[in-house]
N, CA, C and O atoms as CSV, one atom per row, in Angstrom:
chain,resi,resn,atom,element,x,y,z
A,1,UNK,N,N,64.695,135.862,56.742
A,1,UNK,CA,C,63.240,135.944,56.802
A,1,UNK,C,C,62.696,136.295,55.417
A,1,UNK,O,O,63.239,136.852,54.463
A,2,UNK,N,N,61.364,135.765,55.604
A,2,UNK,CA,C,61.066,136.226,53.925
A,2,UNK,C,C,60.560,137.607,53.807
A,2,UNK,O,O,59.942,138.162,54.716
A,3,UNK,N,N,60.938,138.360,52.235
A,3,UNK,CA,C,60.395,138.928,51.707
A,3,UNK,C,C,58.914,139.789,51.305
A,3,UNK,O,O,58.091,139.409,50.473
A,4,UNK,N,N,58.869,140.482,51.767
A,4,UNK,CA,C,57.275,140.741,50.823
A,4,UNK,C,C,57.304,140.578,49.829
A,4,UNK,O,O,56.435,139.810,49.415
A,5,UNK,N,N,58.201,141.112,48.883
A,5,UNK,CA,C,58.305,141.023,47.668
A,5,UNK,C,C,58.117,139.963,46.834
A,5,UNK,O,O,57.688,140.037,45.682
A,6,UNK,N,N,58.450,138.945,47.438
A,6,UNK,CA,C,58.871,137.264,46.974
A,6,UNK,C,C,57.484,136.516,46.584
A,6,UNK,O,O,57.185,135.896,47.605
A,7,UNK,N,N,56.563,136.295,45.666
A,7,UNK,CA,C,55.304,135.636,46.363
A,7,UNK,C,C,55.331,134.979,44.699
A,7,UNK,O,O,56.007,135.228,43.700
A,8,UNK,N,N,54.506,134.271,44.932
A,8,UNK,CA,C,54.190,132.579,43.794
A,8,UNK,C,C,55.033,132.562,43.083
A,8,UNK,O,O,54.943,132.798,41.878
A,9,UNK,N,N,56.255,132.213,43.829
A,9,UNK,CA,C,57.575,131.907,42.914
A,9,UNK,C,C,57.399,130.147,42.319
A,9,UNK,O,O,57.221,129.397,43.278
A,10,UNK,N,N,57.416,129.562,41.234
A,10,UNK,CA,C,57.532,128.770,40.933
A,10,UNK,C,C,59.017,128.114,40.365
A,10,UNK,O,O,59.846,128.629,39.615
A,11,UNK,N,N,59.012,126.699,41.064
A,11,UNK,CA,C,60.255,126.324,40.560
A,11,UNK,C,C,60.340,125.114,40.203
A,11,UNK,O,O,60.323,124.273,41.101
A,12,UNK,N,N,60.464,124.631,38.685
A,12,UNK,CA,C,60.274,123.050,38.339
A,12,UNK,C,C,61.466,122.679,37.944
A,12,UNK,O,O,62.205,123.368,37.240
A,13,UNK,N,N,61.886,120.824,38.667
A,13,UNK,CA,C,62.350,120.268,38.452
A,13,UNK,C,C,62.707,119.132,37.471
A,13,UNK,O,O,62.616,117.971,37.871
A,14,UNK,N,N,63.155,119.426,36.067
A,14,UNK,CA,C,63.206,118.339,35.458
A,14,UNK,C,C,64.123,117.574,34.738
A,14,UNK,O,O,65.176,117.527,35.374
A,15,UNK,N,N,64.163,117.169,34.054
A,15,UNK,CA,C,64.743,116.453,33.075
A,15,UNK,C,C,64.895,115.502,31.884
A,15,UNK,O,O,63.917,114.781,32.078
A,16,UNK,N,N,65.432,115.069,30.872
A,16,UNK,CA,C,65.480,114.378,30.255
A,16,UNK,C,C,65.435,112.934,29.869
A,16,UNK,O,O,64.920,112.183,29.040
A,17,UNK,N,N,66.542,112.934,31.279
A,17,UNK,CA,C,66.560,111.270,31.666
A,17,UNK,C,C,65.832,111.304,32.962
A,17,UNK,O,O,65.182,112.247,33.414
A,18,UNK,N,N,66.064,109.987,33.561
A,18,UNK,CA,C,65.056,109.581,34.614
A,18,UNK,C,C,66.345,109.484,35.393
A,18,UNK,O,O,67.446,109.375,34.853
A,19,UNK,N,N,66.068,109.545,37.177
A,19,UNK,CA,C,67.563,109.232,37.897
A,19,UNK,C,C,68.551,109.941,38.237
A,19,UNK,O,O,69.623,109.466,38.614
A,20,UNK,N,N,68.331,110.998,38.154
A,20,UNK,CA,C,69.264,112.334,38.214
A,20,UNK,C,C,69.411,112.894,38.970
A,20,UNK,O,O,70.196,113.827,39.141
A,21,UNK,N,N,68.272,112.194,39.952
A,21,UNK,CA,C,68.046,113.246,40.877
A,21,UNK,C,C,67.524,114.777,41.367
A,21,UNK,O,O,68.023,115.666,42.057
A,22,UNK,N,N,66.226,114.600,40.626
A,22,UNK,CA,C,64.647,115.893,40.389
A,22,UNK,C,C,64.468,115.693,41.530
A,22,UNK,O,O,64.414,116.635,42.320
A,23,UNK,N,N,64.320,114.337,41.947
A,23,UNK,CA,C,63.390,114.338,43.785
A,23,UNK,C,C,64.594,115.050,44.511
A,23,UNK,O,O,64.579,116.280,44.547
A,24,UNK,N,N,65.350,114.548,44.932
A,24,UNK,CA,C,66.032,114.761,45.494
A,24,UNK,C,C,66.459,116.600,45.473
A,24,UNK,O,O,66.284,117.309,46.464
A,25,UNK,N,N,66.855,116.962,44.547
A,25,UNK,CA,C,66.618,118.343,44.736
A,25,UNK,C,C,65.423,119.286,45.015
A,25,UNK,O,O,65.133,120.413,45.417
A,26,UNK,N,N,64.981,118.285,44.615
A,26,UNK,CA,C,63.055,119.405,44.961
A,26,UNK,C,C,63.048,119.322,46.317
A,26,UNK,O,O,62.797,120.276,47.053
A,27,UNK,N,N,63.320,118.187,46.692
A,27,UNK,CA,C,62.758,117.862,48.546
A,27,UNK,C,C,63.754,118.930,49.125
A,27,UNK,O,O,63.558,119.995,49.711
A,28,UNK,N,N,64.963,118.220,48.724
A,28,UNK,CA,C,65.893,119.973,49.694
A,28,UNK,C,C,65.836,120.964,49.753
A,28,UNK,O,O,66.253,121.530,50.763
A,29,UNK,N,N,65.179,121.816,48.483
A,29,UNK,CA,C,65.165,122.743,47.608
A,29,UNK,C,C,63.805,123.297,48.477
A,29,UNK,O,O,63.737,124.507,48.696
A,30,UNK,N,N,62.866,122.514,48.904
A,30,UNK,CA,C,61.472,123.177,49.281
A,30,UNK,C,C,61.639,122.708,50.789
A,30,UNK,O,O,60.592,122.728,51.437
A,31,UNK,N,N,62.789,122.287,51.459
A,31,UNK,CA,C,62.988,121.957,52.995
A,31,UNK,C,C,63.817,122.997,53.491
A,31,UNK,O,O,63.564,123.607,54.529
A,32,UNK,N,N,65.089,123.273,52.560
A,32,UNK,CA,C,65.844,124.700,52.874
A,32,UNK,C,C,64.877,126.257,52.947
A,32,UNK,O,O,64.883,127.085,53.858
A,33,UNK,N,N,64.141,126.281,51.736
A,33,UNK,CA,C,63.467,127.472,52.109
A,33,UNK,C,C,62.137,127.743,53.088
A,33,UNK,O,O,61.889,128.829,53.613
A,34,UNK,N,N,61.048,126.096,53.273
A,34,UNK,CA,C,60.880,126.610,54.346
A,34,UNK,C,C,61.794,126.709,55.528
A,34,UNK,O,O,61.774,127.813,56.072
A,35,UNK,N,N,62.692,125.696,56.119
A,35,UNK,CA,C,63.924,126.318,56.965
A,35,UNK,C,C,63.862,127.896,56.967
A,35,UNK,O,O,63.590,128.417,58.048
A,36,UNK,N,N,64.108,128.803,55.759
A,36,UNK,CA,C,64.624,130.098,56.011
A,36,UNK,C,C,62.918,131.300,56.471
A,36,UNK,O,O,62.740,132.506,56.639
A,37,UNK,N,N,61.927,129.892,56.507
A,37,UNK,CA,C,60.943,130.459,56.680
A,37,UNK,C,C,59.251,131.456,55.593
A,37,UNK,O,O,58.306,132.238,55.695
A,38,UNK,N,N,59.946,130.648,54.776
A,38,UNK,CA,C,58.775,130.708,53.472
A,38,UNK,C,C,58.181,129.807,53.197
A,38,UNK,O,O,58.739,128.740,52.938
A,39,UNK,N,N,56.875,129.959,53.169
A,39,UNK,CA,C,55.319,129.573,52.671
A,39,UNK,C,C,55.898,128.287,51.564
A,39,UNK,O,O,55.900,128.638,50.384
A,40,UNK,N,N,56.314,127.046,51.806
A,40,UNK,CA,C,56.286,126.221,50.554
A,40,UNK,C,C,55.531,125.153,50.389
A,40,UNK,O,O,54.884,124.587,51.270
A,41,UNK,N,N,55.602,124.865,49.263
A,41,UNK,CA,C,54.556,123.919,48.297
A,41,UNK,C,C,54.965,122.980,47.536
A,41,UNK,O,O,55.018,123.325,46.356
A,42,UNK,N,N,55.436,121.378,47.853
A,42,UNK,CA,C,55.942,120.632,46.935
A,42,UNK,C,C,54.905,119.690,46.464
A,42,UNK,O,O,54.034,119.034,47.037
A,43,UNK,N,N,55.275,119.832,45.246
A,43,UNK,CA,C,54.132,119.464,44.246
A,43,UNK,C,C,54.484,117.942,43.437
A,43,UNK,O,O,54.369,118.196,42.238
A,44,UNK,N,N,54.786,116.774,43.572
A,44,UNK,CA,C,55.338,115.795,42.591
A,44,UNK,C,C,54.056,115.615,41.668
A,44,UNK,O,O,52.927,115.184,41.904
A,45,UNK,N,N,54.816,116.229,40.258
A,45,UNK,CA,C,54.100,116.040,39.314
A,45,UNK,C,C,54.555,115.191,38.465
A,45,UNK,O,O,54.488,115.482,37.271
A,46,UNK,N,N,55.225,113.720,38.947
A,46,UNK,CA,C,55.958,112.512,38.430
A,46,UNK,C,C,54.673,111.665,38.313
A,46,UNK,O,O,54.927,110.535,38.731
A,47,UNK,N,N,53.367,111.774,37.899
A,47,UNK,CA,C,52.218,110.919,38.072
A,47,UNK,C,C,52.416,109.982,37.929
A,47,UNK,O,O,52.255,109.307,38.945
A,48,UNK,N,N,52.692,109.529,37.196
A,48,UNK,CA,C,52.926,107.959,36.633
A,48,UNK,C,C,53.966,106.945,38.118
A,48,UNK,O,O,53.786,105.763,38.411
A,49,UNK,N,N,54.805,107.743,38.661
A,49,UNK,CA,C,55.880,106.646,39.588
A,49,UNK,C,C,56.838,108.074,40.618
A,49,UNK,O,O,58.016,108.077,40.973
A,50,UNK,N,N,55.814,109.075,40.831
A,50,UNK,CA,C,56.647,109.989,41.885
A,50,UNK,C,C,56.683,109.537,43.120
A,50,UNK,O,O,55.777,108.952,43.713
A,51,UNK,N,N,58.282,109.953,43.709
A,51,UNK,CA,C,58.308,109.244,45.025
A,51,UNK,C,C,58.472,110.050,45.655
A,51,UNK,O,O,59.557,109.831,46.194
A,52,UNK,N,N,57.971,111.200,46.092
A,52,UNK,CA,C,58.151,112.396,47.136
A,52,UNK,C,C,57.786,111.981,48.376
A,52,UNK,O,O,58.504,111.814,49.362
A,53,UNK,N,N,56.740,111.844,48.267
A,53,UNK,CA,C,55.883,111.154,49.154
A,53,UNK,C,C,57.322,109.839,50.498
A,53,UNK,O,O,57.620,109.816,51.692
A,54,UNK,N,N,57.628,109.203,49.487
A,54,UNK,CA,C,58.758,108.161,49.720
A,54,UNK,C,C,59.897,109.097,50.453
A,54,UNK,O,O,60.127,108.868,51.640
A,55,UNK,N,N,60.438,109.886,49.945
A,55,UNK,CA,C,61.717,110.891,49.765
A,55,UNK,C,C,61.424,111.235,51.140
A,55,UNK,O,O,62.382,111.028,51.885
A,56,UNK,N,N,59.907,111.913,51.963
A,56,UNK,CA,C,59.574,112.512,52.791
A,56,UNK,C,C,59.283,111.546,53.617
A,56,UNK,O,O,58.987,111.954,54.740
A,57,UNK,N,N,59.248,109.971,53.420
A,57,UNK,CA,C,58.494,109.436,54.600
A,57,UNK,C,C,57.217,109.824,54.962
A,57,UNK,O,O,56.999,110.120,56.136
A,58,UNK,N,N,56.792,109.844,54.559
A,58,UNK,CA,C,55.020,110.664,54.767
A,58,UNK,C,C,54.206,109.594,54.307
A,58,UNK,O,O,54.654,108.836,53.446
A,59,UNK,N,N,52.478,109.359,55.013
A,59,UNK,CA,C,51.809,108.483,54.306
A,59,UNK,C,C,50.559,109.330,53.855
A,59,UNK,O,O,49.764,110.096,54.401
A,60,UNK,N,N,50.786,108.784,52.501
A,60,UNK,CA,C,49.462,109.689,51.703
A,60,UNK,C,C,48.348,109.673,51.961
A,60,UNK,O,O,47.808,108.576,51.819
A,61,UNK,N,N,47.601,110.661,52.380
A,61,UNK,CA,C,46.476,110.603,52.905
A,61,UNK,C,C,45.809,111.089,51.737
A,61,UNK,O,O,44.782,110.487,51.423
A,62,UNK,N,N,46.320,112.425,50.751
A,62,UNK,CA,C,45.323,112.476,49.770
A,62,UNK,C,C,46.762,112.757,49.029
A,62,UNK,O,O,47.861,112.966,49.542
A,63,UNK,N,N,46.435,112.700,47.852
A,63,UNK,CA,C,47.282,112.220,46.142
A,63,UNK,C,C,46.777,114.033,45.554
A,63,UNK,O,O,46.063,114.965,45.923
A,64,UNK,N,N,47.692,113.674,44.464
A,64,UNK,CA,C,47.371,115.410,43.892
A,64,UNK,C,C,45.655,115.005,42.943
A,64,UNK,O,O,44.965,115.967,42.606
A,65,UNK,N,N,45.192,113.625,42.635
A,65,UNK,CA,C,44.256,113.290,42.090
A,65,UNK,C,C,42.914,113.613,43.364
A,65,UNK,O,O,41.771,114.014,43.143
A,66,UNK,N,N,43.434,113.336,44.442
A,66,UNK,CA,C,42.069,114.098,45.080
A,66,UNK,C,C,41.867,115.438,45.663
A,66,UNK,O,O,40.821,115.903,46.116
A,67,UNK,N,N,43.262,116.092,45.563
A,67,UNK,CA,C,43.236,117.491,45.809
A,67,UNK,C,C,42.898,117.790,44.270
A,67,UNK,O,O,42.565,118.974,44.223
A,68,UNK,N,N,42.847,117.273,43.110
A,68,UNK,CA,C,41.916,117.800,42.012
A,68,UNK,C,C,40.839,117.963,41.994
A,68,UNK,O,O,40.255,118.921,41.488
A,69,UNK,N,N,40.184,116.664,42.781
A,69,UNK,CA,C,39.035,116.187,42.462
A,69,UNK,C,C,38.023,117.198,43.711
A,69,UNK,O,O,36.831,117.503,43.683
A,70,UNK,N,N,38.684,117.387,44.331
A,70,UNK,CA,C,38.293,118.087,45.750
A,70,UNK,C,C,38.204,119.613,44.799
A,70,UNK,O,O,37.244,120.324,44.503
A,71,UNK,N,N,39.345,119.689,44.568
A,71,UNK,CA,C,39.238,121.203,43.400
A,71,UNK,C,C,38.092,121.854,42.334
A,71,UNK,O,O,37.696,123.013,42.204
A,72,UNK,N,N,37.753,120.669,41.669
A,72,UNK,CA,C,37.087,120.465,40.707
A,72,UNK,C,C,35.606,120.620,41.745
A,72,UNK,O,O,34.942,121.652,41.831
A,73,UNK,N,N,35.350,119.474,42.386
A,73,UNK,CA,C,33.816,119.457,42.308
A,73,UNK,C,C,32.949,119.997,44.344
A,73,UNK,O,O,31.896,119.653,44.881
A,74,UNK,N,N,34.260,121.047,44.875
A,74,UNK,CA,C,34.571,121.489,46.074
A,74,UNK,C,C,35.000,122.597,45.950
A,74,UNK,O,O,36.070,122.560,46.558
A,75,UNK,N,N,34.822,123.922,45.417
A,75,UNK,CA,C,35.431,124.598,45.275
A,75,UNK,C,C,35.571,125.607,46.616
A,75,UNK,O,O,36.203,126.662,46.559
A,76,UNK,N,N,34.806,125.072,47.975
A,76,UNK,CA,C,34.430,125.985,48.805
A,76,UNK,C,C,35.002,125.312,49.653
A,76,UNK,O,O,34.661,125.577,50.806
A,77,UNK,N,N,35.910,124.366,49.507
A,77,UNK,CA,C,36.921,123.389,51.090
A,77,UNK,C,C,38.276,124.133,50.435
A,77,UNK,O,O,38.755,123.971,49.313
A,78,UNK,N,N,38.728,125.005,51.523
A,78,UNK,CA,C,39.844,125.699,51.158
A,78,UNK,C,C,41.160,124.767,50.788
A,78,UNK,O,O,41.420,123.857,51.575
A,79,UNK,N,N,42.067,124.964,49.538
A,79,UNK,CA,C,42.986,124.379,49.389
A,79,UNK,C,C,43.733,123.702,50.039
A,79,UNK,O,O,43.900,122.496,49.860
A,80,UNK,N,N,44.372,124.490,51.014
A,80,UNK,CA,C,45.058,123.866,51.797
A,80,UNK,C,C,44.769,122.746,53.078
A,80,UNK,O,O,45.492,122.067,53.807
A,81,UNK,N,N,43.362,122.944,52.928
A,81,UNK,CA,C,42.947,121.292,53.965
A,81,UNK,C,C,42.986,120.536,52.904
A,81,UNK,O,O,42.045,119.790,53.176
A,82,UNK,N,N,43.496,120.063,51.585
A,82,UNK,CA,C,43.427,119.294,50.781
A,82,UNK,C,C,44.939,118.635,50.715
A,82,UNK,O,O,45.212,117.662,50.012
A,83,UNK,N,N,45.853,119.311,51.545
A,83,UNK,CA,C,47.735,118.574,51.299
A,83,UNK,C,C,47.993,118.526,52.401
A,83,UNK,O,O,47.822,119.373,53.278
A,84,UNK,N,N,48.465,117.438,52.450
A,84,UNK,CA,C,49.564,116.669,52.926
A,84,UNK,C,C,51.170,117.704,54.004
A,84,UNK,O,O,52.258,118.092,53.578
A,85,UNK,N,N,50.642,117.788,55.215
A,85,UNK,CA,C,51.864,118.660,55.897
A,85,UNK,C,C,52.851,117.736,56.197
A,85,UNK,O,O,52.675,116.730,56.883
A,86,UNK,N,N,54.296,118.214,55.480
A,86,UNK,CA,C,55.312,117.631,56.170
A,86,UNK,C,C,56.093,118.593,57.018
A,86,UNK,O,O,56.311,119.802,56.944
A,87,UNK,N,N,56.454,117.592,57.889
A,87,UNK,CA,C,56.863,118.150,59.276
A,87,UNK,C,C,58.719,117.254,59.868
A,87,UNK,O,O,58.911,116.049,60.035
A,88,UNK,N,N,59.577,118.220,60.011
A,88,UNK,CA,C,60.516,117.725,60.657
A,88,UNK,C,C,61.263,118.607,61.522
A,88,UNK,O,O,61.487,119.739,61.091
A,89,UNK,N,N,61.778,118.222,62.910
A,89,UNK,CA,C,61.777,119.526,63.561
A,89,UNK,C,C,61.365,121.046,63.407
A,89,UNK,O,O,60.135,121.083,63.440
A,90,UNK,N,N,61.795,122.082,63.280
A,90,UNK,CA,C,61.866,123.081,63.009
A,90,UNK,C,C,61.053,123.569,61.139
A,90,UNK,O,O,60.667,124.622,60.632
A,91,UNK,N,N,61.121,122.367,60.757
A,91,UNK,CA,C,61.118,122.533,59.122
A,91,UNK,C,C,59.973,121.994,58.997
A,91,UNK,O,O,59.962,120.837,59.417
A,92,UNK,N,N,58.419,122.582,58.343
A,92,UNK,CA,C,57.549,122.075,57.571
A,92,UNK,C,C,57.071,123.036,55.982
A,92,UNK,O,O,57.408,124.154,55.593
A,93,UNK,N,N,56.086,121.897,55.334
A,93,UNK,CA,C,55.962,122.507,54.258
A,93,UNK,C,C,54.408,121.259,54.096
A,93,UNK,O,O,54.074,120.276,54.757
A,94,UNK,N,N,53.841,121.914,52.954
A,94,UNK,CA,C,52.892,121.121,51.968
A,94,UNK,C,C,53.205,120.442,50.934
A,94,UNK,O,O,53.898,120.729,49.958
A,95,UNK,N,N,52.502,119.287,51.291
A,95,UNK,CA,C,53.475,118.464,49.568
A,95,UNK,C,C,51.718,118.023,49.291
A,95,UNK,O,O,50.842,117.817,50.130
A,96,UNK,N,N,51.653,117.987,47.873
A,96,UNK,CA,C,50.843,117.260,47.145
A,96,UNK,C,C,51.547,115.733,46.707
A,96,UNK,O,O,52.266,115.812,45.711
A,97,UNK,N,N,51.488,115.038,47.020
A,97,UNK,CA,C,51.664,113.488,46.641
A,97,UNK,C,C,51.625,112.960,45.211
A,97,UNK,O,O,50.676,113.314,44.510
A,98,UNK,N,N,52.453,112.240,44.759
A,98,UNK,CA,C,51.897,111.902,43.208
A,98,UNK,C,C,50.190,110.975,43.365
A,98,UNK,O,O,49.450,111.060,44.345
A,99,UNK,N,N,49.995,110.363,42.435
A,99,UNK,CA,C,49.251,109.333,42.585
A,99,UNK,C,C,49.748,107.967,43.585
A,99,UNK,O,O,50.858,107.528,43.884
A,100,UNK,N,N,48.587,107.624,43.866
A,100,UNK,CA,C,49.110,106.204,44.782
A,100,UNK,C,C,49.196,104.750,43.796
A,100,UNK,O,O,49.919,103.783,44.035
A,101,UNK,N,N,48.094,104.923,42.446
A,101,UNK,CA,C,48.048,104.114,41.568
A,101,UNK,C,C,48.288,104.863,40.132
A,101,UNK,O,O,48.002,106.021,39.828
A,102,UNK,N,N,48.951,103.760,39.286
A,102,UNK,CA,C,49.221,104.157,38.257
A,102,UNK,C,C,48.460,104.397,37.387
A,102,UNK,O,O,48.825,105.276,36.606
A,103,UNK,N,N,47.021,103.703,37.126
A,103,UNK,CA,C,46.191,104.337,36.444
A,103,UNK,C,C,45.258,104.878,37.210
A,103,UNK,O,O,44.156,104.343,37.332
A,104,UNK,N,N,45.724,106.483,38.076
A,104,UNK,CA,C,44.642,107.570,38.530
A,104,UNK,C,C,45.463,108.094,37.454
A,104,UNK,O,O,44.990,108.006,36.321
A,105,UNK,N,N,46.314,108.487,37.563
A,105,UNK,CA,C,47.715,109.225,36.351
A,105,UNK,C,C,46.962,109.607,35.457
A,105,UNK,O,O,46.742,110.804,35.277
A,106,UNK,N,N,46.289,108.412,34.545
A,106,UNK,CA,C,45.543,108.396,33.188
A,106,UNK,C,C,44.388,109.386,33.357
A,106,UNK,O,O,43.762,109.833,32.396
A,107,UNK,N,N,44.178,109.657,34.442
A,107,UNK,CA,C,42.784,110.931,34.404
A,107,UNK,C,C,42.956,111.677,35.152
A,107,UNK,O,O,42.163,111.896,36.067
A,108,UNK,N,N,44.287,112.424,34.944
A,108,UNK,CA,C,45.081,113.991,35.256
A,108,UNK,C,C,45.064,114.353,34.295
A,108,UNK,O,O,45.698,113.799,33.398
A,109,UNK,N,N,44.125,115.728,34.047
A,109,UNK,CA,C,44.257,116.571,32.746
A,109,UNK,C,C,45.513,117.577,33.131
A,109,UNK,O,O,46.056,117.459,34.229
A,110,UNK,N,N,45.981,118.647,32.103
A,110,UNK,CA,C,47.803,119.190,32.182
A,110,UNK,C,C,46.896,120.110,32.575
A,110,UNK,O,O,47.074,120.586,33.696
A,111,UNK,N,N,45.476,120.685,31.613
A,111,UNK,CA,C,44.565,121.650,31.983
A,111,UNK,C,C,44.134,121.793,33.942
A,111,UNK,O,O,43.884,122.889,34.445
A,112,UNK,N,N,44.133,121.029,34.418
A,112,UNK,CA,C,44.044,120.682,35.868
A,112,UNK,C,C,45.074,121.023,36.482
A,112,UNK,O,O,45.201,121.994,37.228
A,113,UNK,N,N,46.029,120.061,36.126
A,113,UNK,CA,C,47.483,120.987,36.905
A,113,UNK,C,C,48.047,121.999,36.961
A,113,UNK,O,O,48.826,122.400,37.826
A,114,UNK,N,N,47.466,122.792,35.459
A,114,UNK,CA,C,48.069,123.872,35.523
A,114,UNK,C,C,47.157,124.949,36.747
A,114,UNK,O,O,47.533,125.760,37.593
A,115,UNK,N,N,46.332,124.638,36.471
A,115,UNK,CA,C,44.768,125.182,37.620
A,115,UNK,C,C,45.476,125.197,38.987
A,115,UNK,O,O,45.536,126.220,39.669
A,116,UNK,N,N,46.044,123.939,39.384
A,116,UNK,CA,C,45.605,123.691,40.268
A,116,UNK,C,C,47.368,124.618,40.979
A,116,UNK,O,O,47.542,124.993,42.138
A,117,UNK,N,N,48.552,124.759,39.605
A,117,UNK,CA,C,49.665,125.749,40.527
A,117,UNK,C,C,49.067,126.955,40.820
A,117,UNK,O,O,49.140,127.499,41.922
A,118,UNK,N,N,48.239,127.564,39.477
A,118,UNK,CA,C,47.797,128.582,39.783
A,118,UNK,C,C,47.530,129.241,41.064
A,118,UNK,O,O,47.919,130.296,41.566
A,119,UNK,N,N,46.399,127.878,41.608
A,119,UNK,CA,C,46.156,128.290,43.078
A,119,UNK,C,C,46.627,128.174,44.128
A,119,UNK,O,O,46.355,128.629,45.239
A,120,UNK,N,N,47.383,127.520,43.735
A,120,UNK,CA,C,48.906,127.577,45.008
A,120,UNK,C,C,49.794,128.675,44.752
A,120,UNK,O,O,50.589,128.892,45.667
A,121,UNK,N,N,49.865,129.383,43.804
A,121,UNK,CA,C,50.757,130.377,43.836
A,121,UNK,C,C,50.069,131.660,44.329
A,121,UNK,O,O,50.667,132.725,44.482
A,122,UNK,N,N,48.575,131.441,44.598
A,122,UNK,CA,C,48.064,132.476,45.135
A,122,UNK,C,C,48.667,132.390,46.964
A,122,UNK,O,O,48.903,133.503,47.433
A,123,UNK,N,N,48.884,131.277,47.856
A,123,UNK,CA,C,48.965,130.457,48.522
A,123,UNK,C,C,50.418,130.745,49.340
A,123,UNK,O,O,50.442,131.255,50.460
A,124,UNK,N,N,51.492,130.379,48.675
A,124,UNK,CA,C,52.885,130.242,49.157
A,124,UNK,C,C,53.650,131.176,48.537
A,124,UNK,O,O,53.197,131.809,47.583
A,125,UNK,N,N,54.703,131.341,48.933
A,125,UNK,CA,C,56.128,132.153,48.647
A,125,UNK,C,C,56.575,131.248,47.375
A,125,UNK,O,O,56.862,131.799,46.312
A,126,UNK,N,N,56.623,129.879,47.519
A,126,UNK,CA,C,57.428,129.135,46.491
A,126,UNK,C,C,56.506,127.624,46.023
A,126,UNK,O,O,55.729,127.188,46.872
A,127,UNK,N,N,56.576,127.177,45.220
A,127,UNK,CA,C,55.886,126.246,44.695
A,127,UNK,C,C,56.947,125.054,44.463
A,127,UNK,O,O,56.889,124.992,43.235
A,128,UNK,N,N,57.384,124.592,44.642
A,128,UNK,CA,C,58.009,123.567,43.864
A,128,UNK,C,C,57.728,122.262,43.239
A,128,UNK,O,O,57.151,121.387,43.885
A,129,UNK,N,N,58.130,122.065,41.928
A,129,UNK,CA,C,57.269,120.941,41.492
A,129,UNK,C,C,58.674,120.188,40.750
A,129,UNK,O,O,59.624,120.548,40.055
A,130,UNK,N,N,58.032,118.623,41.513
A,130,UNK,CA,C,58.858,117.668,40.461
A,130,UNK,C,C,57.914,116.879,39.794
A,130,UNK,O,O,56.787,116.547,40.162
A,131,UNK,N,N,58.738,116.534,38.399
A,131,UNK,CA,C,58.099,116.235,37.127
A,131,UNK,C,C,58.854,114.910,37.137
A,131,UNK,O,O,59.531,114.400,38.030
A,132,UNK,N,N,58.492,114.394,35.627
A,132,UNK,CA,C,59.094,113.186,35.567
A,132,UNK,C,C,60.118,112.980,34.760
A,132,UNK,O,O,60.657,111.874,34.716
């Protein structure tokens, strides 16, 4: 069970090369701990070609570009009606989606994303984010 202690733990996935397998550990990585029952948050911050979304079988209803945009010019629709619940037996969590098109990508500021863990770490036990 979780912790009190434990809260906006962040954990990013990345790398150098492409193919390595970032998704793939993020998705397990944020499916095992909610399993053990903590608050999680997967974040694909692969804008340009993230497949979490894919990884999870899930259909995007909103992209991390409109949980920005919802962020930005909404500041009073609480976060979390803005993501995406994944759900499999016993096991759910929040994922933010990459983009659905490749040029929304082009108008993600880093200034935004960083905003926008911030407020998820107010939010969950764990954050997890894959990059590209």
């Amino acid at each position: 069970m979780p912790e009190d202690n434990i809260s906006g733990v962040v954990i990013t996935f990345f790398s150098t090369a492409s193919s390595v397998g970032k998704t793939l550990i993020g998705v397990n990585m944020a499916s095992e701990l909610a399993r053990q029952g903590y608050r999680v948050c997967l974040v694909d911050y692969d804008l340009q070609f993230g497949d979490v979304a894919n990884y999870l079988h899930i259909q995007v209803e909103r992209s991390v570009k409109d949980v920005l945009e919802t962020m930005n010019s909404r500041p009073d629709v609480p976060l979390q009606d803005c993501l995406t619940q994944y759900r499999y037996g016993m096991i759910s969590f929040d994922v933010v989606p990459a983009p659905e098109f490749l040029d929304e990508a082009y108008n993600i500021s880093a200034d935004d994303c960083r905003r926008l863990i911030e407020k998820l770490r107010l939010l969950y036990d764990y954050v997890i984010i894959d990059t590209t």
